[in-house]
PDB file as gemmi writes it, atoms N, CA and C in Angstrom:
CRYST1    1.000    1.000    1.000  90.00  90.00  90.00 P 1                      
ATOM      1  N   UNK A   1     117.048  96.514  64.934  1.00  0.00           N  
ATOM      2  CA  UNK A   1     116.384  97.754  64.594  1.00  0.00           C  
ATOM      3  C   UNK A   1     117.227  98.928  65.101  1.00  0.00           C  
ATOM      4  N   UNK A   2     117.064  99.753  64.228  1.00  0.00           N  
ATOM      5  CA  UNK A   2     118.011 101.139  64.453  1.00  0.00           C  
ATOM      6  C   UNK A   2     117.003 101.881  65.820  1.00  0.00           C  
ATOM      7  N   UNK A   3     117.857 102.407  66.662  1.00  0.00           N  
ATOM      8  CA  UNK A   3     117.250 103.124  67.505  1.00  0.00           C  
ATOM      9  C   UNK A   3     117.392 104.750  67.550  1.00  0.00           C  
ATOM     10  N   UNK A   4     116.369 105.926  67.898  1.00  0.00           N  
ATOM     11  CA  UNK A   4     116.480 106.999  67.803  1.00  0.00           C  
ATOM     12  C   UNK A   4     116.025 107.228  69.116  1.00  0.00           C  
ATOM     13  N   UNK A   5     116.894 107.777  69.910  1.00  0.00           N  
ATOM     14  CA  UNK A   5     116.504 107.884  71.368  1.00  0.00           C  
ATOM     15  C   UNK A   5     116.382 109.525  71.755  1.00  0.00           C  
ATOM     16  N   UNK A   6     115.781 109.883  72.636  1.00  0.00           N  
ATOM     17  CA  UNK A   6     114.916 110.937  73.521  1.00  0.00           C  
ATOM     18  C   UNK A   6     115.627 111.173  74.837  1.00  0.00           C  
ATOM     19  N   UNK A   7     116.520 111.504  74.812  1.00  0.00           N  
ATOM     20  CA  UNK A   7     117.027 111.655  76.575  1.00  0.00           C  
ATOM     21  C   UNK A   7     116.040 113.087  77.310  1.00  0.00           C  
ATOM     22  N   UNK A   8     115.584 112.768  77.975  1.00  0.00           N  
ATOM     23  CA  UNK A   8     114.942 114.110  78.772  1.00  0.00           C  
ATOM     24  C   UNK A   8     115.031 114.014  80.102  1.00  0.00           C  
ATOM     25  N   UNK A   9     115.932 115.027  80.523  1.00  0.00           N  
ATOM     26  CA  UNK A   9     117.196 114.988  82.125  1.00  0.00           C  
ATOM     27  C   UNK A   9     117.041 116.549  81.907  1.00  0.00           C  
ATOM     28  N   UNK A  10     117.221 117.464  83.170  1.00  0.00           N  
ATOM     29  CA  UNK A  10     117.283 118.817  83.725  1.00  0.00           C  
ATOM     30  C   UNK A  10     118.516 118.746  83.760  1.00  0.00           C  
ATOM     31  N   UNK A  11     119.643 118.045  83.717  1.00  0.00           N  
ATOM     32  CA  UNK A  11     120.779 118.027  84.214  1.00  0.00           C  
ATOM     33  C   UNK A  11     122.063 118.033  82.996  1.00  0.00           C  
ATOM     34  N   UNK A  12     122.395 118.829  82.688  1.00  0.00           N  
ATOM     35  CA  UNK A  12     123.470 118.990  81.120  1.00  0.00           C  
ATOM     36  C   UNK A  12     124.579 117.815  81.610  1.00  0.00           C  
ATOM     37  N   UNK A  13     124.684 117.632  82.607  1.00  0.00           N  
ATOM     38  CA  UNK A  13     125.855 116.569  83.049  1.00  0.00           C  
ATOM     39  C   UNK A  13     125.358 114.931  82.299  1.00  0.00           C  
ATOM     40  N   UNK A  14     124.163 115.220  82.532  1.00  0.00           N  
ATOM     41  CA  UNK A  14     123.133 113.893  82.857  1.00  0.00           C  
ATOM     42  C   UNK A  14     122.732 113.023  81.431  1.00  0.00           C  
ATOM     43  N   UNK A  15     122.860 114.286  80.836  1.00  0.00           N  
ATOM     44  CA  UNK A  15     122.356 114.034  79.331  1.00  0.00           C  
ATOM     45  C   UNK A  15     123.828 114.107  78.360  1.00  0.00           C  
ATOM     46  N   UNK A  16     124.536 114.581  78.943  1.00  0.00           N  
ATOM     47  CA  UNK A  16     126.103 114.115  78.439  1.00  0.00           C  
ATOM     48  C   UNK A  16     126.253 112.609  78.267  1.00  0.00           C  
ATOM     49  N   UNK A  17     126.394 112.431  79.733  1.00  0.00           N  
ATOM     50  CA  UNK A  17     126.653 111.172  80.369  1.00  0.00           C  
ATOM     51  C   UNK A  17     126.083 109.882  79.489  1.00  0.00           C  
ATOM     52  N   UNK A  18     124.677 110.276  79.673  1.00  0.00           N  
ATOM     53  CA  UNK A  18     124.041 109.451  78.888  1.00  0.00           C  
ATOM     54  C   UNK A  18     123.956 109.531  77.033  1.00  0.00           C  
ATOM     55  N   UNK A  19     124.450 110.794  76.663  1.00  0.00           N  
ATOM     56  CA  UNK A  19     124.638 110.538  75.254  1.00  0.00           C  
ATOM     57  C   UNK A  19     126.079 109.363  75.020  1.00  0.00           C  
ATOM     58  N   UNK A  20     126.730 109.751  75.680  1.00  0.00           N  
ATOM     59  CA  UNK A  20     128.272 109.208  75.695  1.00  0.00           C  
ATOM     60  C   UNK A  20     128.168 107.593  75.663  1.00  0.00           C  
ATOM     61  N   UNK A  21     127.216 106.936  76.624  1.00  0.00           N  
ATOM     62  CA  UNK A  21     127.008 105.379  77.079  1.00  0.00           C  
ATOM     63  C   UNK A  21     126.068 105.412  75.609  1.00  0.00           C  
ATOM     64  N   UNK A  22     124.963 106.325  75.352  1.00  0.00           N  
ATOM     65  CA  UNK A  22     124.737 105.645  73.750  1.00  0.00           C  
ATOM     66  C   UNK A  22     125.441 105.530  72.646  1.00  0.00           C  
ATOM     67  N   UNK A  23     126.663 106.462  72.207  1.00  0.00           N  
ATOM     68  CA  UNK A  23     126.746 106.429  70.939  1.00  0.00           C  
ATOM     69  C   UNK A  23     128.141 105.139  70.983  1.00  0.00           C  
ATOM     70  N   UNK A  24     128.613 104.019  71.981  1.00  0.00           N  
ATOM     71  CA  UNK A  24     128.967 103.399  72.174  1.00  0.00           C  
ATOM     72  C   UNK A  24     127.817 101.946  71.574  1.00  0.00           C  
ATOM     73  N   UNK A  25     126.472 102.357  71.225  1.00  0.00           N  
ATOM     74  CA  UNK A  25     125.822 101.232  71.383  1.00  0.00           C  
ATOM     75  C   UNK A  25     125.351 101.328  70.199  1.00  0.00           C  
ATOM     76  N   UNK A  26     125.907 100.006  69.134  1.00  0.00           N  
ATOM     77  CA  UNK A  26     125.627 100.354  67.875  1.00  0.00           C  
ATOM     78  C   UNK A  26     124.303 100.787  67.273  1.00  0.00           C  
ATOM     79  N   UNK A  27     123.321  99.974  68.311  1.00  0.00           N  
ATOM     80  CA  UNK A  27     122.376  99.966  67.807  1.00  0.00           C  
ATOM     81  C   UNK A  27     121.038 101.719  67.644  1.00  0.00           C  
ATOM     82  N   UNK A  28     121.925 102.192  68.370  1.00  0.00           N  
ATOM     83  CA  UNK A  28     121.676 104.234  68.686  1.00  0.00           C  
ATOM     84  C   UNK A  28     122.469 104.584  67.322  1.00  0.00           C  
ATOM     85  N   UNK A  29     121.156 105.348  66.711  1.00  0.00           N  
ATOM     86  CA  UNK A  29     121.786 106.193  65.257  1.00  0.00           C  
ATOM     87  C   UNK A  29     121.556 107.293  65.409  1.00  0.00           C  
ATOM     88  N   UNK A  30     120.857 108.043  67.268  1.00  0.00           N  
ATOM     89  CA  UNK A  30     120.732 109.112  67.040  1.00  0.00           C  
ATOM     90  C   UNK A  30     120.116 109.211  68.013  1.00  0.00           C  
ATOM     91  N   UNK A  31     121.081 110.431  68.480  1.00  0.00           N  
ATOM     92  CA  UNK A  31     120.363 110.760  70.309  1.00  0.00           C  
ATOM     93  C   UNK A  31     119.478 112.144  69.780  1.00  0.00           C  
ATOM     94  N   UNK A  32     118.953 112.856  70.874  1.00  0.00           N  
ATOM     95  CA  UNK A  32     117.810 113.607  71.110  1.00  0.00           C  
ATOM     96  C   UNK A  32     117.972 114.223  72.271  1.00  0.00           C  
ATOM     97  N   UNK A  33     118.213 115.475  72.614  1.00  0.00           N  
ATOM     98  CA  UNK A  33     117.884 115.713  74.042  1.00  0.00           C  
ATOM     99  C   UNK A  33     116.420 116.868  74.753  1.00  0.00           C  
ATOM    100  N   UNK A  34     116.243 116.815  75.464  1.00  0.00           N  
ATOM    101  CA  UNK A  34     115.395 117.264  76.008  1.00  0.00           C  
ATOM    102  C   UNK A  34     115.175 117.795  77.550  1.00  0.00           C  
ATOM    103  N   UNK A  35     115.083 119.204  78.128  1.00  0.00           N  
ATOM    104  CA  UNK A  35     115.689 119.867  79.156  1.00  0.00           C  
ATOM    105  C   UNK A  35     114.607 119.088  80.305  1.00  0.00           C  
ATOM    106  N   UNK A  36     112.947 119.055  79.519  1.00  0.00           N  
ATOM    107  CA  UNK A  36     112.133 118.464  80.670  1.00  0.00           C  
ATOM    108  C   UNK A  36     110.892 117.996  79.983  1.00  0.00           C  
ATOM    109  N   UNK A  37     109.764 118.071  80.721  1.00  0.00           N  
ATOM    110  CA  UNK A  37     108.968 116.970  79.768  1.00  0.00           C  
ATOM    111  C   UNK A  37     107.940 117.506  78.691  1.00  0.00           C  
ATOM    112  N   UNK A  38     107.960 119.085  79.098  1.00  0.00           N  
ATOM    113  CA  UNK A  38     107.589 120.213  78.072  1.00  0.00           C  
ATOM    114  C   UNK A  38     108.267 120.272  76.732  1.00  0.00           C  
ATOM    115  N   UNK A  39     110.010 120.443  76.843  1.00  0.00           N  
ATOM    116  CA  UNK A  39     110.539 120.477  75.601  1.00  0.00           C  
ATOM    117  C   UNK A  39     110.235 118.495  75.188  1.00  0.00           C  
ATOM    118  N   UNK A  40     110.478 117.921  75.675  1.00  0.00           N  
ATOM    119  CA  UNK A  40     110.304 116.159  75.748  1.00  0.00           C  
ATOM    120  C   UNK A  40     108.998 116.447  74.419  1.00  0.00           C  
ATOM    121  N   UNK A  41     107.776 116.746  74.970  1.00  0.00           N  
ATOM    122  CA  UNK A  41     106.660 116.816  74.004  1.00  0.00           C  
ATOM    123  C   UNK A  41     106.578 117.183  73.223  1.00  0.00           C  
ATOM    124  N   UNK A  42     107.161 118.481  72.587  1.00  0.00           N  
ATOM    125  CA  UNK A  42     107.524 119.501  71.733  1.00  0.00           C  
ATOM    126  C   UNK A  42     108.400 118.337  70.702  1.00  0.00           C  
ATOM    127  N   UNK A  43     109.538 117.826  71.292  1.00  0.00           N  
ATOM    128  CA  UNK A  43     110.631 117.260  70.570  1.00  0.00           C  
ATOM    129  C   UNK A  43     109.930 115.914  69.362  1.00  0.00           C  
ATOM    130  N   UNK A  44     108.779 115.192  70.597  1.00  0.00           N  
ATOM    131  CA  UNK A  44     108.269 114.177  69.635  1.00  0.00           C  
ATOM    132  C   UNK A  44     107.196 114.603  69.016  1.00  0.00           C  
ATOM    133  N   UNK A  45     106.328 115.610  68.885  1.00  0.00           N  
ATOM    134  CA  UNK A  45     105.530 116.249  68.085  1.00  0.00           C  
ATOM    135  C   UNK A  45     106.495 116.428  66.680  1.00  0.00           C  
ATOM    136  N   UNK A  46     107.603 116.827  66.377  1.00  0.00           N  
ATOM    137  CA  UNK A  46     108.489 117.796  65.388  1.00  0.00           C  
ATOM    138  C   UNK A  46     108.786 116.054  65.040  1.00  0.00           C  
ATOM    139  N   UNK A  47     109.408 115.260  65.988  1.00  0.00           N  
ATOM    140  CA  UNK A  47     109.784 113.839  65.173  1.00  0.00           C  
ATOM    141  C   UNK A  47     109.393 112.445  65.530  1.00  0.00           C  
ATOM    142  N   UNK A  48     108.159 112.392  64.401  1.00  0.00           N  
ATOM    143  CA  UNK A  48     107.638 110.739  64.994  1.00  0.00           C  
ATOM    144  C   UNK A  48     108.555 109.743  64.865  1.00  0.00           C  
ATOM    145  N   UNK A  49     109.561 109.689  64.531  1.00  0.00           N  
ATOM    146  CA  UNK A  49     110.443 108.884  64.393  1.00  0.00           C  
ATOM    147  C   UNK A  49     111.521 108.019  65.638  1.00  0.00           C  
ATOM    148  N   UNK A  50     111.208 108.944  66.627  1.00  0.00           N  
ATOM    149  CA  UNK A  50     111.697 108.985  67.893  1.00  0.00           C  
ATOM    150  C   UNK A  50     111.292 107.799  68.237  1.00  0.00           C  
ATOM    151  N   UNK A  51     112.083 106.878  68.872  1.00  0.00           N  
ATOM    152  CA  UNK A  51     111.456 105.079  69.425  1.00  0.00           C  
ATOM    153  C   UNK A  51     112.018 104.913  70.676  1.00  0.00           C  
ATOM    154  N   UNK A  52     112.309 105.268  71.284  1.00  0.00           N  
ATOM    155  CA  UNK A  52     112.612 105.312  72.729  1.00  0.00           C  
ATOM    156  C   UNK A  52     113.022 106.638  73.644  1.00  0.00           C  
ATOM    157  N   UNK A  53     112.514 106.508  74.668  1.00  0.00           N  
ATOM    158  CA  UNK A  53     112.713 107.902  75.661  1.00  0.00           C  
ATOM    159  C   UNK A  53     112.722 107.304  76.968  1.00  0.00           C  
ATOM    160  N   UNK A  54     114.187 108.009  77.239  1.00  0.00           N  
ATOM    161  CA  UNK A  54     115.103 107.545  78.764  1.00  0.00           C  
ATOM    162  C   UNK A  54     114.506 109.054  79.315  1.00  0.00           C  
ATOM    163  N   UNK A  55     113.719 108.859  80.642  1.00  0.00           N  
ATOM    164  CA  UNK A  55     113.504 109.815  81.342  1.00  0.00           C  
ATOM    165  C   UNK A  55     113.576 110.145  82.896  1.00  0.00           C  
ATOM    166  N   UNK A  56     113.910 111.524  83.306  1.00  0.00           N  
ATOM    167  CA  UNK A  56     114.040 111.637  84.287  1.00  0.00           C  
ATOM    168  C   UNK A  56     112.620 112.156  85.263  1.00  0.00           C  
ATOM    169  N   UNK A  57     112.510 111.733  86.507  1.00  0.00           N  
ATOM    170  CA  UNK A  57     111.759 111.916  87.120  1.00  0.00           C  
ATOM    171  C   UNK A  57     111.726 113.254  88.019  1.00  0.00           C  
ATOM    172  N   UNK A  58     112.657 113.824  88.262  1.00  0.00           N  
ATOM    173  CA  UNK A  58     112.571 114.871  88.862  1.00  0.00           C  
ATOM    174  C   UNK A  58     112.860 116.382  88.012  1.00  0.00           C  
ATOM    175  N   UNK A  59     112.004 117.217  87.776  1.00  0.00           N  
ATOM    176  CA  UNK A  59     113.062 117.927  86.615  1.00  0.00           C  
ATOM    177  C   UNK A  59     111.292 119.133  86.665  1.00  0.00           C  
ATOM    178  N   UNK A  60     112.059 120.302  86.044  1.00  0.00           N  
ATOM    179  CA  UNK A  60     111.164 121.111  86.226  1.00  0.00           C  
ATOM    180  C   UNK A  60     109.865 121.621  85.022  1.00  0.00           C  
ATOM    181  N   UNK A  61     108.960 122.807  85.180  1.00  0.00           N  
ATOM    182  CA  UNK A  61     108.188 122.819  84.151  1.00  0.00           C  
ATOM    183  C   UNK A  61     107.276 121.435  84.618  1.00  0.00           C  
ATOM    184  N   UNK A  62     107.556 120.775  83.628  1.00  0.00           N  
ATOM    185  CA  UNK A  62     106.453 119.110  83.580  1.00  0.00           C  
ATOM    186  C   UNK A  62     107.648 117.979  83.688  1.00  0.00           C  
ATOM    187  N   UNK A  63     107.384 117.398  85.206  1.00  0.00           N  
ATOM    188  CA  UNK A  63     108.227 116.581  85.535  1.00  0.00           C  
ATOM    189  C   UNK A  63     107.803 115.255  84.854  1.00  0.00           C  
ATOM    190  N   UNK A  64     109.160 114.088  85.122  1.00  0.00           N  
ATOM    191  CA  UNK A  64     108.687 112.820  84.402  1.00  0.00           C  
ATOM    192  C   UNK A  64     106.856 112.403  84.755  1.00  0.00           C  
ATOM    193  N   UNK A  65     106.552 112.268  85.647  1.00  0.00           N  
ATOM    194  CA  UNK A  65     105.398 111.566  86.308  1.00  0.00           C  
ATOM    195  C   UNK A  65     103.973 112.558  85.157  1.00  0.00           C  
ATOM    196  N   UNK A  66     104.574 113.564  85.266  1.00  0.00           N  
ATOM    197  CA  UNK A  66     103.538 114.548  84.703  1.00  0.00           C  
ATOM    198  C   UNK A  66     103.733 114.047  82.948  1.00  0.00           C  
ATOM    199  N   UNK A  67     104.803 114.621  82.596  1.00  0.00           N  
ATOM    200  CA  UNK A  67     105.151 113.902  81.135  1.00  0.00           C  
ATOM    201  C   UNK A  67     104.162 112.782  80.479  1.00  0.00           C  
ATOM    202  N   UNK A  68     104.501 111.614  81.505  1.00  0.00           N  
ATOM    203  CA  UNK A  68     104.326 110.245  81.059  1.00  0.00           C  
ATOM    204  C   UNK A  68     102.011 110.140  80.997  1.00  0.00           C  
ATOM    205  N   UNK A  69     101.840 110.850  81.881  1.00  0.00           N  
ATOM    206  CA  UNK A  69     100.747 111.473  81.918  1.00  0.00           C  
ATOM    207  C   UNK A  69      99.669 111.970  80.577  1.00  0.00           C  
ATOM    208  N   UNK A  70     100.606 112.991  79.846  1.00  0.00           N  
ATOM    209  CA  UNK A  70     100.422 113.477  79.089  1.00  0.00           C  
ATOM    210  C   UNK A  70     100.634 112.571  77.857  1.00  0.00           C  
ATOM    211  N   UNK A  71     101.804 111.807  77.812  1.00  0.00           N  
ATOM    212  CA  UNK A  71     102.663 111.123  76.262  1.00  0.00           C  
ATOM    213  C   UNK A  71     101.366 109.765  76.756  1.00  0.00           C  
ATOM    214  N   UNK A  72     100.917 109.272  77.283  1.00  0.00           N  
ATOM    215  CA  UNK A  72     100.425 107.924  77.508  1.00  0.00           C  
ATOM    216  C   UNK A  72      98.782 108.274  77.262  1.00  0.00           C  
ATOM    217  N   UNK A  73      98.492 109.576  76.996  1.00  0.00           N  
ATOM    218  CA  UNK A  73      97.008 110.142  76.859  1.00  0.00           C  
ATOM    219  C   UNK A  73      97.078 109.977  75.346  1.00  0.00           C  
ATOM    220  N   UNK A  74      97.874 110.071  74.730  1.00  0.00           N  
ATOM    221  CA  UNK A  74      97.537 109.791  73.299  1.00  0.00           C  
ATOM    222  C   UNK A  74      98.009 108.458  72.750  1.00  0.00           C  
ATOM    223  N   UNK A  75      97.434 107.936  72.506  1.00  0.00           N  
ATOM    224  CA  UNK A  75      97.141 106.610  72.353  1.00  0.00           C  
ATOM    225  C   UNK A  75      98.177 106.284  71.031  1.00  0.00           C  
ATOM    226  N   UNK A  76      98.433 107.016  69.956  1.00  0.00           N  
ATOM    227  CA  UNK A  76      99.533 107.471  69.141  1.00  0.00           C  
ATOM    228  C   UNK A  76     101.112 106.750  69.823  1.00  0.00           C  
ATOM    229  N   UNK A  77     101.216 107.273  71.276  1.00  0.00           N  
ATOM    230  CA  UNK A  77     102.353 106.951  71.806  1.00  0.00           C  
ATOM    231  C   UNK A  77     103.033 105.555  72.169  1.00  0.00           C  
ATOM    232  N   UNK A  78     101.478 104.783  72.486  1.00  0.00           N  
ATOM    233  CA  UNK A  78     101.699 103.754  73.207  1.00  0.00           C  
ATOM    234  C   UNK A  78     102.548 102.484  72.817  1.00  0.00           C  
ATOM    235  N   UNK A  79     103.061 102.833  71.783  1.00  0.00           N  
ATOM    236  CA  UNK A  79     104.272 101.867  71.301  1.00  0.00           C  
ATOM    237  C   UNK A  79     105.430 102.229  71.466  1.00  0.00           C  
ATOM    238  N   UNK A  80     105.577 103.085  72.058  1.00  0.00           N  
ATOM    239  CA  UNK A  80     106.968 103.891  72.284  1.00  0.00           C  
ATOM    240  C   UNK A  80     107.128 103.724  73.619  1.00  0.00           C  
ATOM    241  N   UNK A  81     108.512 102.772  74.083  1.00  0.00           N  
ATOM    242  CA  UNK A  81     108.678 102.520  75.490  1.00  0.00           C  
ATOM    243  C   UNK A  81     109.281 104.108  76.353  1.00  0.00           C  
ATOM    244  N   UNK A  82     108.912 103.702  77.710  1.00  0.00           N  
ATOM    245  CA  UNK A  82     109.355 104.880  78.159  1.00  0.00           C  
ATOM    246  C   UNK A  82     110.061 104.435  79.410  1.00  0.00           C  
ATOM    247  N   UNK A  83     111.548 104.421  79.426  1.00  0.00           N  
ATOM    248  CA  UNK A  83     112.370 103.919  79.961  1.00  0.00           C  
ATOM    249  C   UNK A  83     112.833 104.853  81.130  1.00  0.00           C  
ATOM    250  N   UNK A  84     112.392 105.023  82.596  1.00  0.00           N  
ATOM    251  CA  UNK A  84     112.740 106.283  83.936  1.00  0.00           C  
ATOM    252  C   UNK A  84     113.827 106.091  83.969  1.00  0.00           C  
ATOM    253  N   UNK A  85     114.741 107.346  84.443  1.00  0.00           N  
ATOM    254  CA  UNK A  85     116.097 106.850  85.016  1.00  0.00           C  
ATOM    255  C   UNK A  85     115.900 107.676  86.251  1.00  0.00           C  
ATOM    256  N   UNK A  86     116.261 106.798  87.277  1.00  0.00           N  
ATOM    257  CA  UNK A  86     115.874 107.648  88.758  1.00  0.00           C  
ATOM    258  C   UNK A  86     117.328 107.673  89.294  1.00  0.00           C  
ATOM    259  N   UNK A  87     116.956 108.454  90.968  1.00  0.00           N  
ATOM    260  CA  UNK A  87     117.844 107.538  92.235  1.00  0.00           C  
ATOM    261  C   UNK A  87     116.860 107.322  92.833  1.00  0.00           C  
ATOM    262  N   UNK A  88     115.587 108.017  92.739  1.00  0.00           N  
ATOM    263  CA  UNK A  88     114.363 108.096  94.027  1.00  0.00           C  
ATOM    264  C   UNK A  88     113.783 106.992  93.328  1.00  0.00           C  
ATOM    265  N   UNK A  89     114.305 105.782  93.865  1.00  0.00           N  
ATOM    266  CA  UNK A  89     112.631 104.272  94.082  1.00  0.00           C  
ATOM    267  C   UNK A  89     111.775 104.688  94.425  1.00  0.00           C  
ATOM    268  N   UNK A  90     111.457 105.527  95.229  1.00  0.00           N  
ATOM    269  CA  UNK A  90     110.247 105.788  95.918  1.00  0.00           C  
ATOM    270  C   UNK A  90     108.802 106.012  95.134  1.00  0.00           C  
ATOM    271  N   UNK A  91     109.134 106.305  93.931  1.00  0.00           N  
ATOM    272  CA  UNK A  91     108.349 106.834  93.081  1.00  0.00           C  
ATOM    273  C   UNK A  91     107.977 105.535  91.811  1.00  0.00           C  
ATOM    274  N   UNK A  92     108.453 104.320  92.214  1.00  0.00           N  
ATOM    275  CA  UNK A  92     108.670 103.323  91.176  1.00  0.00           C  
ATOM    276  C   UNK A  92     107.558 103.179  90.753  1.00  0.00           C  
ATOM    277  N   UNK A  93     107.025 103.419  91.753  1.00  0.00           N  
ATOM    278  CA  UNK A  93     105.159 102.593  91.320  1.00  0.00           C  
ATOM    279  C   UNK A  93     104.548 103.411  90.896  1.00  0.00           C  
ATOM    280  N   UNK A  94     104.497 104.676  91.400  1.00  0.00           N  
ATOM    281  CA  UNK A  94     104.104 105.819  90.573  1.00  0.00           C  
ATOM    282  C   UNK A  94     104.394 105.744  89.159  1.00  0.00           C  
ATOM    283  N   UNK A  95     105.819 105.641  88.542  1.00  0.00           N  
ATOM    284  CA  UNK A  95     105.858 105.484  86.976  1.00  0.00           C  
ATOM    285  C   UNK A  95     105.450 104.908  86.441  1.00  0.00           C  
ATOM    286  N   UNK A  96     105.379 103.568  86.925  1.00  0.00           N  
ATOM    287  CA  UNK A  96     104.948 102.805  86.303  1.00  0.00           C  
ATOM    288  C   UNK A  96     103.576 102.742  86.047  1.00  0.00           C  
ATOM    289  N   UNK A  97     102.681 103.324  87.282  1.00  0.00           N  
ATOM    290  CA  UNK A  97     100.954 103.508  86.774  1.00  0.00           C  
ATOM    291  C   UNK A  97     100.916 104.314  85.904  1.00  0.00           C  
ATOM    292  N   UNK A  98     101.515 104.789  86.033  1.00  0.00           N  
ATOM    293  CA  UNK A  98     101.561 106.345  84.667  1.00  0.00           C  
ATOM    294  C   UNK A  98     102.046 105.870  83.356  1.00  0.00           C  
ATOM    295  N   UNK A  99     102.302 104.741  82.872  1.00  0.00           N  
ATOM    296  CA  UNK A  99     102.938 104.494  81.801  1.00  0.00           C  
ATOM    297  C   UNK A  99     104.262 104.028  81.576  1.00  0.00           C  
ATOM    298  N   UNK A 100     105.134 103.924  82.838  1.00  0.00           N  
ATOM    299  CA  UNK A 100     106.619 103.667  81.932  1.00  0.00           C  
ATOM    300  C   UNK A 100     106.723 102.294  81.355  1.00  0.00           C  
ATOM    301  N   UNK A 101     107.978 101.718  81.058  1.00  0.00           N  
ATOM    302  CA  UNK A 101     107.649 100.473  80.582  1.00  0.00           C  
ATOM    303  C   UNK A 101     108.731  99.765  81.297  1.00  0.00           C  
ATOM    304  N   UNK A 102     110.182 100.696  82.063  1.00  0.00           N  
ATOM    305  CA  UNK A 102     110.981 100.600  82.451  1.00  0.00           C  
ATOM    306  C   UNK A 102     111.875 100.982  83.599  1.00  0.00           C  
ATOM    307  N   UNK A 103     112.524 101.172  84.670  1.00  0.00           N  
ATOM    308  CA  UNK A 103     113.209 101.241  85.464  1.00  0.00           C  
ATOM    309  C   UNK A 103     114.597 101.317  85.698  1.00  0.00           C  
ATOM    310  N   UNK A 104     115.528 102.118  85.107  1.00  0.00           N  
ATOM    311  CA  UNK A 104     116.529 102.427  85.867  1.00  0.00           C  
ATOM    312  C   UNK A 104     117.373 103.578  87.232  1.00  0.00           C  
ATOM    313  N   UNK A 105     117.826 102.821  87.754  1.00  0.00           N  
ATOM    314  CA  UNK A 105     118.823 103.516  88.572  1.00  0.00           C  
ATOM    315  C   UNK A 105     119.391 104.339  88.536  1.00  0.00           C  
ATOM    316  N   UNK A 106     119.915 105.852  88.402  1.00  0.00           N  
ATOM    317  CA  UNK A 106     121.138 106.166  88.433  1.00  0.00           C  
ATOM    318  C   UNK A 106     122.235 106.101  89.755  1.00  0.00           C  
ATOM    319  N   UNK A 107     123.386 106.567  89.170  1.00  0.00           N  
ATOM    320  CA  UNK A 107     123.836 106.340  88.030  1.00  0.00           C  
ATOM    321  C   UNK A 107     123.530 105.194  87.109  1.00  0.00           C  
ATOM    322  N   UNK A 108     123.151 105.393  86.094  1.00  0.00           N  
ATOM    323  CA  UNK A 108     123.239 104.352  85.179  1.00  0.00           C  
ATOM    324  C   UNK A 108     124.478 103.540  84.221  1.00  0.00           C  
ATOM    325  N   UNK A 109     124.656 102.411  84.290  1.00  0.00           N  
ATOM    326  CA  UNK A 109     125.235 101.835  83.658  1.00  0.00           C  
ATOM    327  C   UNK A 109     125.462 101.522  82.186  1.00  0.00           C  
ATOM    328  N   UNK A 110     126.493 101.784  81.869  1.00  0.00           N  
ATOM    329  CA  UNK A 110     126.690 100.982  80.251  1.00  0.00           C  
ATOM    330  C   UNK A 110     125.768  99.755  79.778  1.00  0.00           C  
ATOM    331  N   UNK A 111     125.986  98.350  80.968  1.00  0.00           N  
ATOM    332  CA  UNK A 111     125.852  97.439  80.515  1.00  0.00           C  
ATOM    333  C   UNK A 111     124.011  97.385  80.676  1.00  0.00           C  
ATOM    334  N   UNK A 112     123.771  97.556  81.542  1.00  0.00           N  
ATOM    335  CA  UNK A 112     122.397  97.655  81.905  1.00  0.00           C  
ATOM    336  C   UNK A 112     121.217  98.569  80.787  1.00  0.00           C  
ATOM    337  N   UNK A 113     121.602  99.786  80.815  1.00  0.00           N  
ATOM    338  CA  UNK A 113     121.108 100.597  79.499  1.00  0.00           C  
ATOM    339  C   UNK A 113     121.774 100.110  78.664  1.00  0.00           C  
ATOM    340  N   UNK A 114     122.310  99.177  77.810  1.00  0.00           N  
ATOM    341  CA  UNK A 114     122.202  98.193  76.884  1.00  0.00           C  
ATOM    342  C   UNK A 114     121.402  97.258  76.823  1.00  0.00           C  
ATOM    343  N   UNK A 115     121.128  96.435  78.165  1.00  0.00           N  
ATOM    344  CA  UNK A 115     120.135  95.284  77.728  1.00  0.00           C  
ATOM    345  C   UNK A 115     119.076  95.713  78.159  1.00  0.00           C  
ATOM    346  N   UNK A 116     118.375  97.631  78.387  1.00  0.00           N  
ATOM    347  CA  UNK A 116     117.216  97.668  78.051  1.00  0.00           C  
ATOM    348  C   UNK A 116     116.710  98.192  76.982  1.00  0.00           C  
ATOM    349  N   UNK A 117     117.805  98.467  76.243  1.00  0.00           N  
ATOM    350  CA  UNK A 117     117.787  99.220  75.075  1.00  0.00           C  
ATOM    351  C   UNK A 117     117.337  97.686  73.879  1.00  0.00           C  
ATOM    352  N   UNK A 118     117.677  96.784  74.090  1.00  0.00           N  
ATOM    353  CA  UNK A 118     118.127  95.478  73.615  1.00  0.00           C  
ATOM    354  C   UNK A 118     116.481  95.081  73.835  1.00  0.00           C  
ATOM    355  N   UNK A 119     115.870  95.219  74.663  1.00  0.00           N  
ATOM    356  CA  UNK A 119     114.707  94.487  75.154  1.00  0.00           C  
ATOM    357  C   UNK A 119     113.701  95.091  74.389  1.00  0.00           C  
ATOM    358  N   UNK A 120     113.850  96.545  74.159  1.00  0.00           N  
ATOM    359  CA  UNK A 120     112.434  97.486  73.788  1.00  0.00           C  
ATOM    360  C   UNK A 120     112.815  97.708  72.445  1.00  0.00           C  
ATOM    361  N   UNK A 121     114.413  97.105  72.062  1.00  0.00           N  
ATOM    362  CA  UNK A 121     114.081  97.565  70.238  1.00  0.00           C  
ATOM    363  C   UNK A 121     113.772  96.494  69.313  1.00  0.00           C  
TER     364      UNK A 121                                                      
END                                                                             
């Protein structure tokens, strides 16, 4: 399955970074970015088409935790994985009550954001 991904990172480095490790992965026909979890909502309102969203947890306006909050209240969403990219563990369990479906680290990896990209499409 073709994937259309959602990056939503505060960080222009972050969302580089991570466009760069997708368009390496055949299965990405199309990145998305998003400054925080305000524009994040805005972005998938304008395109239901959107099937995955790599998100960050710390970030301003409506942070990930708050986001996932909001995207997991409409029931509309709930097929759409929502993949964190942290450094703060601390908060793991927090995402995950809130909805995520997923867990990464940063920095994030090539190979790793491949086989979760692999898992949820």
């Amino acid at each position: 399955m073709a994937l259309k991904v959602l990056i939503v990172d505060d960080d222009f480095i972050n969302r580089k970074l991570l466009q760069t490790l997708l368009k390496k992965n055949p299965k990405v026909i199309e990145t998305i970015e998003a400054e925080n979890g305000s524009d994040a909502l805005d972005k998938l309102k304008k395109d239901p088409s959107i099937n995955v969203v790599l998100l960050d947890i710390m970030m301003p306006v409506v942070d990930g935790v708050e986001f996932l909050k909001i995207f997991r209240a409409d029931m509309t969403n709930s097929h759409i994985p929502v993949i964190v990219l942290s450094t703060d563990d601390t908060r793991k369990t927090e995402v995950f009550e809130n909805g995520a479906n997923d867990f990464l680290r940063k920095p994030v990896k090539e190979g790793d954001l491949s086989a979760k990209l692999e898992q949820w499409s």
